[in-house]
N, C-alpha and C positions, 0 to 999 in steps of 0.2 A: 083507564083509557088504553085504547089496542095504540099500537106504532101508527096506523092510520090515522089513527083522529089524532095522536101527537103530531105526526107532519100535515094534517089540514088544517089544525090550530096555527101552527108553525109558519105554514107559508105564507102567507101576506097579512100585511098592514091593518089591522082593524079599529085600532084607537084605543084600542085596548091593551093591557102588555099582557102577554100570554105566559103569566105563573106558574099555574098551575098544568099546563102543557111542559113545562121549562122541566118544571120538579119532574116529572113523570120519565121527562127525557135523561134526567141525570137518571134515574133509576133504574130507567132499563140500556143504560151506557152500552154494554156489550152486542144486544139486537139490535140498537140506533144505527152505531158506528160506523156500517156498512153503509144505510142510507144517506149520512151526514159526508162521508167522501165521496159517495157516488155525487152528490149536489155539488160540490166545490168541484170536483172532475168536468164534469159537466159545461159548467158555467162558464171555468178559464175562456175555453176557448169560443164560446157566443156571448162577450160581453156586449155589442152593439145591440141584440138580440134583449138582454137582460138591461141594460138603459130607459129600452123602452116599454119596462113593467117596473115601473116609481113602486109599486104598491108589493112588489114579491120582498120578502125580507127573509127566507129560510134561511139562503149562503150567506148571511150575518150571523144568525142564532147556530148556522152550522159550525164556523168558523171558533167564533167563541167556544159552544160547546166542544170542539176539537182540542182547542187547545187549553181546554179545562182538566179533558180527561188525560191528558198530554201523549197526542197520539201522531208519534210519527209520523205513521202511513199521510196524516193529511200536510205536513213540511212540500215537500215538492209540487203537489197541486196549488201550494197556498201561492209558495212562492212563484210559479207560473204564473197565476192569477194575476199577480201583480208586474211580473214581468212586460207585460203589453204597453209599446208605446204609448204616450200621449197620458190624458188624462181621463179615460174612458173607466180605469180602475177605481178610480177617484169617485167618480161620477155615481159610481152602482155602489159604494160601499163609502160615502159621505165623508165623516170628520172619522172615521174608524182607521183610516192611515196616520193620521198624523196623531191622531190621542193613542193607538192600542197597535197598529200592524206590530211593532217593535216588540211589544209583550206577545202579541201572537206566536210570532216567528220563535222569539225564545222559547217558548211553552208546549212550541212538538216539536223546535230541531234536535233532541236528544243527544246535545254534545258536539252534534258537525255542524261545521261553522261552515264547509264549502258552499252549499247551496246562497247562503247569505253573502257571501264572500261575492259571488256570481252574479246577482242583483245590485251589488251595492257597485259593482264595476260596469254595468250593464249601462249604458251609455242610452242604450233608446229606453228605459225603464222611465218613467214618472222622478223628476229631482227628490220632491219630498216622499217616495218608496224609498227612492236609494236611504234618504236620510233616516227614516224608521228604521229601514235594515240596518245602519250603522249601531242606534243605539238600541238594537235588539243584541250586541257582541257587547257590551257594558252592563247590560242586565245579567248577561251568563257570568260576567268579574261580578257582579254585586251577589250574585246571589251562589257563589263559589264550583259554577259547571265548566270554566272552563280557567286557564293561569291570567293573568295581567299580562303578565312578559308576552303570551301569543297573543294578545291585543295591541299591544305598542308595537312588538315588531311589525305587524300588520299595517298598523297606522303608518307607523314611518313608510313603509313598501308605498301605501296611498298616499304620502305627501310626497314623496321622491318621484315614482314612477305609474303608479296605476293609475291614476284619476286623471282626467284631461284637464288642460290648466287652459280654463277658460270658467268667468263668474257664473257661480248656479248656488243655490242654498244649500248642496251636500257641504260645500265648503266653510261656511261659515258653520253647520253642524259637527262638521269631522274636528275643527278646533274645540266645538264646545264640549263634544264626546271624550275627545282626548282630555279636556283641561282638567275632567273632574276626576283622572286618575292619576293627579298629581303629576303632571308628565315633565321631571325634569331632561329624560332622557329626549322629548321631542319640541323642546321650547326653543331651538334652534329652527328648528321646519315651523314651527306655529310661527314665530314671530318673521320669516321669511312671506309666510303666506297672507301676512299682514300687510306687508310692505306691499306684495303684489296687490293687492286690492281686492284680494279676492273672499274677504270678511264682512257681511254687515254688522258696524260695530255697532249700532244702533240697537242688534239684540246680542250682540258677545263684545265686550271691547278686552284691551291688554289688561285691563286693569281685572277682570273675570278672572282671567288665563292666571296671573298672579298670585290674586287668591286662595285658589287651590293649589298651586306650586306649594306656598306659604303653608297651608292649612297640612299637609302633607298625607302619604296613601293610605295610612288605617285612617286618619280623622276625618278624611273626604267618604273612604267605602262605608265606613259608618252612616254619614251622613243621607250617603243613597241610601243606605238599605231600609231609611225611614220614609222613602220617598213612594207612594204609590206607581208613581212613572218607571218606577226600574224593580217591580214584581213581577212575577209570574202572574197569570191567569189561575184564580181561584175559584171562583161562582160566576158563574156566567148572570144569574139575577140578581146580584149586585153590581152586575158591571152595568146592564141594558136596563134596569129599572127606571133609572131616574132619565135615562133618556127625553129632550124637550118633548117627541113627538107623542110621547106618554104622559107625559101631566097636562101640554096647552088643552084646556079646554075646547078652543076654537078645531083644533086640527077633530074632533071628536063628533064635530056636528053630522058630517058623513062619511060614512064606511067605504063608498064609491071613489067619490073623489072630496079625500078630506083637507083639500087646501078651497074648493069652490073657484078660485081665480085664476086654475090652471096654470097657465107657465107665469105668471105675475106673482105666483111665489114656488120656493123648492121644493122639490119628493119630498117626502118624508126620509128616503135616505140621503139625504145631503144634510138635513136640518137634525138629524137623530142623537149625534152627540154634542150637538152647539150645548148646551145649557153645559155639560162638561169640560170641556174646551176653554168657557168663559171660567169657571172656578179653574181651574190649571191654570189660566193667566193669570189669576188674580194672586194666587200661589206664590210661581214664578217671581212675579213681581217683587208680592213682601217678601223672598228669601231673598232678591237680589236686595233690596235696599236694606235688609239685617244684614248681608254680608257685606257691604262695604258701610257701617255704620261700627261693624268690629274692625274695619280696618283703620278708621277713624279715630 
């Protein structure tokens, strides 16, 4: 296949998952790379523009692929991208923030945390970006690119002074992030930020935070580094394969518009990583209730 018919396969939606374009693309990584930044360049700044084409999916297959081949140059476009108030970022690139931006962002910042640093403080940014951004800084501890120590002291800076003290879900993440590095130095500010109410214990309580106090820092970083959620990007077609909009038979019927009901159901990139999302819950879950069943 020439670079053309890898990005004509590449750009939109067919029902089909595009393999054999994927492979092609990892192969010729070097001639793509240019194409695959110029699309994320692009894009940042006409996300209203790209809303309203459900069916364009390259700057997904771009993004992945970028941060497969872990390519810096695309770090600041990416993180742009995501800089845009409100939830328009959200919007064009589905469950892909909250399952993978955080592994993205790890996977071309080659070591600089500032750009993440900038987003995760970024006040008009989307809450759950900020929140990926945060644990995209605990995948670089899990996977040894950058010390613990410049992640706690960080954290304390964001429980002290950077983050605005008013309820939003970065907050109850910046404890949950912190908790799994056994954070005795910042169990002072966590349990401070408790009192404020600014935790849904609902999905973190004291009794999480504990835990991994307990459990302590090698038998927790251990513990991540078996966790899919705090890897690097490896294959881009084992990450987007099993995506729903790939197996529902229904979404397959047509190529044009393959929901048929129009806006009575979602793009196909909003619906793209649910069927992954649901297994990470279900995950989630059983390690939460194995870990307070050892506590027991």
């Amino acid at each position: 296949m020439e670079l053309t018919e890898i990005i004509a396969e590449l750009e939109n939606y067919t029902g089909t998952f595009p393999r054999l374009a994927l492979e092609r693309a990892m192969a010729e990584q070097v001639a793509i790379t240019p194409i695959l930044l110029a699309t994320v360049t692009e894009w940042k700044s006409k996300l209203e523009e790209l809303s309203e084409r459900p069916n364009y999916f390259l700057h997904l297959y771009a993004m992945y692929l970028l941060a497969q081949f872990r390519e810096s140059q695309a770090y600041q476009p990416i993180v742009e991208f995501f800089s845009v108030p409100g939830e328009i970022s959200m919007d064009v690139t589905g469950d892909l923030v909250t399952e993978d931006l955080g592994r993205i962002l790890a996977s071309v910042c080659d070591g600089n945390i500032e750009p993440i640093q900038q987003l995760i403080e970024n006040r008009q940014a989307n809450e759950y970006v900020r929140s990926s951004a945060l644990s995209s800084l605990i995948i670089l501890v899990v996977r040894g690119a950058i010390d613990r120590e410049v992640v706690i002291k960080y954290f304390e800076e964001l429980f002290s002074t950077r983050l605005e003290r008013e309820y939003s879900s970065i907050w109850t993440n910046l404890v949950m992030e912190s908790a799994v590095l056994a954070p005795l130095e910042l169990k002072q500010q966590i349990d401070l930020t408790f009192d404020a109410d600014l935790v849904d214990e609902f999905f973190f309580g004291r009794e999480d935070v504990d835990y991994y106090i307990n459990l302590g820092r090698e038998a927790s970083l251990n513990e991540l580094r078996d966790r899919k959620h705090y890897t690097l990007i490896q294959d881009t077609i084992s990450e987007m394969e099993w995506w729903n909009c790939f197996q529902d038979k229904k979404l397959k019927k047509s190529t044009s518009n393959p929901f048929g009901m129009g806006d009575l159901n979602p793009s196909p990139q909003k619906i793209a990583t649910s069927t992954k999302k649901k297994a990470q819950g279900k995950i989630q879950k059983q390690a939460r209730r194995k870990n307070r069943s050892k506590k027991k």
